[in-house]
N, C-alpha and C positions, 0 to 999 in steps of 0.2 A: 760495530759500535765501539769508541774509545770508551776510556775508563772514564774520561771526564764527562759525557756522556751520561753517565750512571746516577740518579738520584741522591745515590749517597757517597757520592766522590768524595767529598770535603770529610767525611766522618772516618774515612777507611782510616787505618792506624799507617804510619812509615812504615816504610820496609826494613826490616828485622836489621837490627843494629844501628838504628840509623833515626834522626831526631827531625820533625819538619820546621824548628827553627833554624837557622842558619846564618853566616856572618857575611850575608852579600847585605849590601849599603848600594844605594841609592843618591849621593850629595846632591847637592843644591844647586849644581850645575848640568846633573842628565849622565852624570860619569858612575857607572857602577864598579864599585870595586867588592872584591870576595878573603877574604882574611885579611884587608889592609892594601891587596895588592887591585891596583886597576885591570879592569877585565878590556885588555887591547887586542884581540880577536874580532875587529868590526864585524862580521857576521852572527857572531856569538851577542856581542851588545843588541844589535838591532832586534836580532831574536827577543830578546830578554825581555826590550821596552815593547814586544809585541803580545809578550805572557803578564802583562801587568795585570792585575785585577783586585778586589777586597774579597776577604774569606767570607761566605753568605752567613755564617752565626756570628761571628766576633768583629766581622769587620776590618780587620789587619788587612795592610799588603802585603799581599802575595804574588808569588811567580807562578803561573800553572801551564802547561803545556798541550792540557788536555792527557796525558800521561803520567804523570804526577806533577804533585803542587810544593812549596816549600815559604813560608814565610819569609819577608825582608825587610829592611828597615829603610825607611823612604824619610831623607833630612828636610826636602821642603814639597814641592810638590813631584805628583809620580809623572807628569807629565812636560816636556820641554816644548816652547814655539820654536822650529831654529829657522824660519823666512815666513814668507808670504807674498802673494801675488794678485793683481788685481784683477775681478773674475766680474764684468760688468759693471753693476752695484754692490757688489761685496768684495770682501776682502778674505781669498782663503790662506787658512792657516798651513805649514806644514810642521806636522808631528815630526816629534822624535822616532816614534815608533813608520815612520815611511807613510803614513797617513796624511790626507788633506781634509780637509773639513772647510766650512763656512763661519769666519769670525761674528761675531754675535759681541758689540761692541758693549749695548749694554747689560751685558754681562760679564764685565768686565770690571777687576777692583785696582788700585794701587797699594800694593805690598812695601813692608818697610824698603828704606834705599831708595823707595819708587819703582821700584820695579813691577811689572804688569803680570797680573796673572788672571788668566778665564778659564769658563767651563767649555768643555770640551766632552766627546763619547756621548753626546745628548741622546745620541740617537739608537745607540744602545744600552738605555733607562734601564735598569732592572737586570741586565745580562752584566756580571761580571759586578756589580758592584758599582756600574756607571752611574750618572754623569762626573767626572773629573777635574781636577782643576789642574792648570800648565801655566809652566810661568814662560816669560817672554824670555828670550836671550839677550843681552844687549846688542847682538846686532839683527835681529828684528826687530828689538824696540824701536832701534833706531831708523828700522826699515820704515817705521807709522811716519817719519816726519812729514814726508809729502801730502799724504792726507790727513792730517793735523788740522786744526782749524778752532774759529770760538766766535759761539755764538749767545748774547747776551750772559758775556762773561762766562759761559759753560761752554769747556771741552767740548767738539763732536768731531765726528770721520768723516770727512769727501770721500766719496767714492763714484763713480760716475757722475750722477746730479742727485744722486741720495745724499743726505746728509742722517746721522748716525749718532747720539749720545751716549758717551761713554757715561759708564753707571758712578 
């Protein structure tokens, strides 16, 4: 059994010296940095966006590894789209974190700039603090244009012969 594992994971105190806030930053672009400096260890990043989660009492993001957990500060949303590809009638997503999932268009909002952001981790409700929101990259945004479309003046998605409204 991991420690995270343990009903009262979240409760246990840091380890001695040591504070579960922390100065790893999240920006607005999916880039974590740790005192200012960017964390360029691509394996290390990919980890990181895999330990995202919210604390179950407070609700903060946190990093948790199942081993120990540490607070972070997340500038816009904890989750990035960096593509997408067409899966019959849907459109699936890929995460930041090496994850695909299935787009869920209306579910989907326009963020200041225009930029897109959806819910995401639907499927783990209740685990970790899920469902999420991710915002689109601009070159997946721009990846939607082929299936783009407007029907009675409303946005929706092509996708095979589904069509799709965006929220």
């Amino acid at each position: 059994m991991r420690p995270g594992d343990h009903p009262e994971f979240f409760r246990f105190p840091a380890p001695e010296g040591r504070s579960r806030e922390s100065t790893i930053r999240l920006d607005a672009n999916g880039v974590f940095t740790h005192d200012g400096a960017v964390v360029e260890h691509a394996g290390l990043a990919r980890a990181m966006h895999s330990w995202i989660r919210r604390h179950p009492e407070d609700g903060r993001f946190i990093l948790s590894n199942g081993y120990d957990w540490t607070y972070l500060t997340v500038d816009d949303a904890p989750f990035t789209v960096r593509g997408l590809r067409p899966d019959g009638d849907r459109l699936m997503l890929a995460l930041d974190d090496e994850t695909e999932e299935a787009w869920v268009p209306e579910e989907t909002r326009v963020g200041e700039g225009g930029a897109l952001y959806t819910r995401v981790k639907r499927g783990l409700e209740g685990a970790g603090g899920a469902p999420f929101e991710a915002k689109f990259t601009r070159h997946a945004q721009t990846g939607l244009e082929p299936y783009l479309a407007e029907v009675d003046g409303r946005p929706v998605v092509r996708v095979g012969g589904a069509l799709r409204r965006l929220a």
